[in-house]
N, C-alpha and C positions, 0 to 999 in steps of 0.2 A: 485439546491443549488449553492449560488454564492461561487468561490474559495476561498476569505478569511470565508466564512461560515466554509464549509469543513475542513479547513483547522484547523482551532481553534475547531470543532467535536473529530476530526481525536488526536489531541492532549487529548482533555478530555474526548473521550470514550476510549482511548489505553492504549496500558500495551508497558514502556519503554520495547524496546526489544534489542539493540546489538546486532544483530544475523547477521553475512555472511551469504548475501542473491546472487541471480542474477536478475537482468533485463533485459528484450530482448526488444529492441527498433528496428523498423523496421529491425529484424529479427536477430541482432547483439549481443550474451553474455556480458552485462558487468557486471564486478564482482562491488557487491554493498554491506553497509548495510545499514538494515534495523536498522533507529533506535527509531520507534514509530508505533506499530502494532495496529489496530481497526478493527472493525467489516465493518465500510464501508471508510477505508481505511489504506494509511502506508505515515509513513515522512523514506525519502531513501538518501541516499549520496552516490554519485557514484562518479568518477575521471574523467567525462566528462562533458560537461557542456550543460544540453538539454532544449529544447526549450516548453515551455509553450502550452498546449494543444495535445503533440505528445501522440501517444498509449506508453503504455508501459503492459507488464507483469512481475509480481514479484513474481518469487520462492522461496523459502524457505522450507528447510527440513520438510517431515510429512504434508505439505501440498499442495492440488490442488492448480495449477494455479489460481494466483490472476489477471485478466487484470482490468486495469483501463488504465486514461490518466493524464497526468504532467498539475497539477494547475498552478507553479509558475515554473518559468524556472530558473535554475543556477546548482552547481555541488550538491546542497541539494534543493529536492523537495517534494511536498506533492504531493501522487497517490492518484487518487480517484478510488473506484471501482465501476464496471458498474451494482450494486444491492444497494437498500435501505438496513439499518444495519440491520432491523428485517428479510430479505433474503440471509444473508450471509451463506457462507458454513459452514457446520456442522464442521467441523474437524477444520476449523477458530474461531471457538465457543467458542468449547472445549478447542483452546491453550488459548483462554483468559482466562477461566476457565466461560463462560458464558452459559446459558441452550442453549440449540436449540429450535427454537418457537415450538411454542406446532401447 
């Protein structure tokens, strides 16, 4: 899926979320939020400014590790995760308030 794809997904399958999250980029805490949560992915604002295509992992309270990697580079990015949305994590599901595939 090309990154403006994703990216406009990530907005109309998500639930706004303003949640203090962290991201770990090449192994590094930065304190983030998260502020568009979906099934196959998050829009994130961090206070650094990362580069387009780096990995990133996105925590957040109550749920597994999210990795994906930065679509668009700046200090607000779209993560994409590394599953199609009907293989997303159950417990990801559930904060959407979305079933788990059958």
């Amino acid at each position: 899926m090309r990154a403006h794809a994703v990216t406009i997904a990530v907005q109309h399958e998500g639930r706004a979320a303003d949640a203090p999250a962290t991201l770990v980029v090449d192994g590094r805490e930065l304190p983030a939020t998260c502020i568009n949560l979906g099934r196959s992915g998050a829009r994130v604002r961090v206070e650094r400014t990362l580069a387009a295509g780096c990995g990133a992992v996105l925590r957040l309270p109550g749920l597994p590790e999210l990795p994906g990697h930065v679509l668009d580079g700046g200090e607000e990015v779209s993560l994409h995760f590394g599953w199609e949305p009907d293989a997303a994590p159950v417990a990801l599901r559930e904060r959407l308030g979305q079933p788990a595939a059958a």
